[in-house]
Every structure is written in structure tokens, then in C-alpha cells.
C-alpha positions as CSV (number, residue, x, y, z in Angstrom):
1,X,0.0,0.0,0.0
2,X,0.7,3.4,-0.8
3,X,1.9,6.2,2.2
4,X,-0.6,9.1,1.5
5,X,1.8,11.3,-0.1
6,X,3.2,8.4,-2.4
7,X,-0.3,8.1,-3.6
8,X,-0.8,11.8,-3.8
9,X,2.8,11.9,-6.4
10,X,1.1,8.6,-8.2
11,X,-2.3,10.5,-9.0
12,X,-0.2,13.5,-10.2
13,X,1.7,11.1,-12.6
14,X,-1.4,9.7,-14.2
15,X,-3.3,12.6,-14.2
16,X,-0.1,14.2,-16.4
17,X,-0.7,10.8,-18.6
18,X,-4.2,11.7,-18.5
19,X,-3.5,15.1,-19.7
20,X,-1.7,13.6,-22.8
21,X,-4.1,11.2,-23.6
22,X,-7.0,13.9,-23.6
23,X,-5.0,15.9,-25.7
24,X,-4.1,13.2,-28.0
25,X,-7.9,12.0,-27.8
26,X,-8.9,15.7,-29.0
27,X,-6.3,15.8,-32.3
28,X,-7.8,12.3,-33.0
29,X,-11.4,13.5,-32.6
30,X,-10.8,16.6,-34.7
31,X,-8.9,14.2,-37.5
32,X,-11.9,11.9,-37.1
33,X,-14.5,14.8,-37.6
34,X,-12.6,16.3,-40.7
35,X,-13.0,12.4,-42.2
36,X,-16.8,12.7,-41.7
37,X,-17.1,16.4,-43.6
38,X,-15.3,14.4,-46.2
39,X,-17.5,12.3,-46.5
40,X,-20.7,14.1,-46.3
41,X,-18.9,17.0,-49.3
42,X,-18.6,19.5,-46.5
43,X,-15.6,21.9,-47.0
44,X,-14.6,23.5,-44.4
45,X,-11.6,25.9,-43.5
46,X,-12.1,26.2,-39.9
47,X,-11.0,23.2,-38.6
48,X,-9.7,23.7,-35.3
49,X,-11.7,21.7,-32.4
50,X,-13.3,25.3,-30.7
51,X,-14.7,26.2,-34.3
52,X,-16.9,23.2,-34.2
53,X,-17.8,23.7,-30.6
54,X,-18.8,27.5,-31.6
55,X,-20.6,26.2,-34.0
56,X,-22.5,23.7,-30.9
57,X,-23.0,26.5,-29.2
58,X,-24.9,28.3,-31.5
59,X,-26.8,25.1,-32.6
60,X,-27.6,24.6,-28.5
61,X,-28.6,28.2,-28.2
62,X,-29.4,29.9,-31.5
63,X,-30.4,32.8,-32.3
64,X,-27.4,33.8,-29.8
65,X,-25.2,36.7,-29.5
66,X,-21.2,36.9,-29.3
67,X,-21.1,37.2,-25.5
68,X,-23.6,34.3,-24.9
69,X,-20.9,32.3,-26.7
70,X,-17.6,33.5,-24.8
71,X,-19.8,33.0,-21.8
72,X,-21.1,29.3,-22.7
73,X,-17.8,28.5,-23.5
74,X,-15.4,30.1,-21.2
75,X,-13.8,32.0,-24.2
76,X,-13.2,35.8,-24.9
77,X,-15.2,37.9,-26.9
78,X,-12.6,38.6,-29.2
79,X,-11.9,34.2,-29.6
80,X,-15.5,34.7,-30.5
81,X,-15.2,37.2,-32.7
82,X,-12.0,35.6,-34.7
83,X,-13.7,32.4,-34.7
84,X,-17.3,33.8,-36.2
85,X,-15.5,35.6,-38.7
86,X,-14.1,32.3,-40.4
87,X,-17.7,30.7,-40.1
88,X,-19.1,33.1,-41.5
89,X,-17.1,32.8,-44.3
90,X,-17.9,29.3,-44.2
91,X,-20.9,29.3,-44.8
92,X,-21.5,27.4,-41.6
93,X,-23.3,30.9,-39.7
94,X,-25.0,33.8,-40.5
95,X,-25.5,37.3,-39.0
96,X,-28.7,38.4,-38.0
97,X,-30.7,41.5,-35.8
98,X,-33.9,41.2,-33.9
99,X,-36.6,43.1,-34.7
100,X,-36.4,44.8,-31.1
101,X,-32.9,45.1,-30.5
102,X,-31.4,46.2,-34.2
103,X,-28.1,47.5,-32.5
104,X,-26.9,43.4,-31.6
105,X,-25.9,40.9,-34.0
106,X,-27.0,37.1,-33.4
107,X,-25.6,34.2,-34.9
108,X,-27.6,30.9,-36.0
109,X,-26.7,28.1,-38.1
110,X,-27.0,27.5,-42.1
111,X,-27.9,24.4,-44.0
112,X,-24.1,23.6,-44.0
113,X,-23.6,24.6,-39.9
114,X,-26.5,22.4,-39.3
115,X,-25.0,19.7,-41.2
116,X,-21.8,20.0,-39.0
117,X,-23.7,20.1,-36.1
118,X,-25.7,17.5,-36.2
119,X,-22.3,15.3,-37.2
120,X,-20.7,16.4,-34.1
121,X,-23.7,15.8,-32.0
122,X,-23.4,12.0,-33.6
123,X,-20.2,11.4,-32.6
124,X,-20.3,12.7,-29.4
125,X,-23.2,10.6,-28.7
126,X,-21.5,7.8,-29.4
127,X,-18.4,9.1,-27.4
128,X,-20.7,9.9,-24.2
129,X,-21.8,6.1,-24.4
130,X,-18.4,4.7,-24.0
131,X,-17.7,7.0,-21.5
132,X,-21.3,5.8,-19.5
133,X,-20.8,2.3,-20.0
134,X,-17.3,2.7,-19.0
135,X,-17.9,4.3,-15.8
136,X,-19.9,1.2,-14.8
137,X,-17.2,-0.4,-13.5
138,X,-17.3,2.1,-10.4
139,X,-18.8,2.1,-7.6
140,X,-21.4,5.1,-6.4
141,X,-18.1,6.3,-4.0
142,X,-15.8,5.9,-6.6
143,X,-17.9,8.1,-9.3
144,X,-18.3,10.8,-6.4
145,X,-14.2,10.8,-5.4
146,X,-13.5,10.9,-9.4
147,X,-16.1,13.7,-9.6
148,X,-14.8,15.6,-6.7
149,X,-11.3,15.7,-8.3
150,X,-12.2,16.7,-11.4
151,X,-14.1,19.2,-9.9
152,X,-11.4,20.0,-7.9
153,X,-9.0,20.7,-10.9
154,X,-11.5,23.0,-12.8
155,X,-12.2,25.1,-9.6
156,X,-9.2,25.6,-8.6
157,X,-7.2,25.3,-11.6
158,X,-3.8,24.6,-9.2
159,X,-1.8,24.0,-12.6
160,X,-2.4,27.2,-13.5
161,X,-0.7,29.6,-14.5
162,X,3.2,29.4,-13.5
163,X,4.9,32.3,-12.5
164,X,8.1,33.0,-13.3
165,X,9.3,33.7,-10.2
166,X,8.2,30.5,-9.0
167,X,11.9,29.2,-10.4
168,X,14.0,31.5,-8.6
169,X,14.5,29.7,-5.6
């Protein structure tokens, strides 16, 4: 058995690996995903990961405004901005006012976006069952202590960000 902080140094080493493998998973979804628009004729210039999740947001949420999207997605407005821009040109989103608020501009998906979308939502479907059927194996405690880490990590974000000066000692 493992002395608590032997198992605290053991967690930290897989949840580095863990840290790889998401990342890894992520250029292997996207690559996956770019296979699919291939398939279906979809061109598509924006292929980075956070395009396609803009273009979930908007699908989630539409008719939705710029700051609705940085908010839903943790992003800045200007990420938003960058990102809409190359959708737009796309074809995947277009631009539209309300009639009682002409001054902002809300986004919603085109024939093309709603292809895309629906595609992702299909293949993360299919990834959420895995995942599901995966986390079987666990007990109810286990699920909650996995949870609360995870939690943990995104609340506190302890990873993040290094300082410089942490490395003058």
C-alpha cells in the first residue's frame, strides 16, 4: 500500500498521462471529424476543435449573441469574434438582428452549420456512451471521489498559471 503522499505523487503522474491522452484524444477526434465532412462533401476551412464547438454553441442556443458564446464557452469575446469571422465565411453561420434590438448581432446556423452540427452531436453521442458504459465499473463512492477531483482541478485550476518567479529559488 501506498503512504498518502506516495499516492498523492502517483495521481499526479497519471493525471499528467491523463493530460496527454485527452489531448491526443482531441487531435484524433478533430482528425476523425474532418474524415466525416469528407465524406458528407462538407468543406470547411475552420478546422480547429473550438470552431466546431462554436458552431455547438450556436446550434444549443441559436439565435445567440457573441457574449452568450464567450460565456457558454469560457472564451473571450474577441476568440468569438476571430472564430465567427471564419464561419461566417464558411458558410456554416450567418448574422442576424432582432426586430427589437437592431443594435446586436446574433448568430444561427446554415444548412451547412446544421450539417456540421448534427455530425458532431453524432459522434459525441457515441463518445458519451463509451464514457457511460465505461464508468460502470465504479462504484457510487468511486464516481463521487472521481467527480470531486475533477471538480477539484477545474475550480481551482492549481496548474495554473506558473509564474516565473516560482523558479528563482
Amino acid at each position: 500500500m501506498h503512504s498518502s503522499e506516495g499516492l498523492k505523487r502517483l495521481l499526479y503522474d497519471r493525471f499528467l498521462h491523463l493530460s496527454h491522452l485527452v489531448e491526443e484524444t482531441f487531435a484524433t477526434e478533430m482528425d476523425v471529424f474532418t474524415d466525416l465532412t469528407r465524406k458528407y462533401g462538407i468543406t470547411l476551412t475552420s478546422t480547429s476543435l473550438t470552431s466546431i464547438h462554436v458552431i455547438d454553441c450556436i446550434g444549443h442556443q441559436e439565435p445567440v449573441n457573441s457574449t452568450t458564446i464567450a460565456e457558454a464557452m469560457k472564451l473571450s469575446k474577441a476568440s468569438i469574434t476571430k472564430i465567427s469571422t471564419k464561419l461566417l465565411q464558411d458558410g456554416c453561420i450567418k448574422r442576424s438582428r432582432m426586430n427589437d434590438n437592431k443594435k446586436e448581432i446574433y448568430f444561427s446556423l446554415t444548412p451547412k452549420g446544421r450539417q456540421l452540427f448534427e455530425l458532431h452531436a453524432r459522434m459525441h453521442e457515441n463518445l458519451e456512451e463509451k464514457f457511460i458504459e465505461k464508468m460502470g465499473e465504479f462504484s457510487e463512492p468511486e464516481l463521487q471521489a472521481s467527480l470531486k477531483f475533477i471538480q477539484t482541478m477545474i475550480d481551482e485550476n492549481t496548474m495554473l498559471p506558473l509564474n516565473l518567479s516560482q523558479f528563482d529559488k
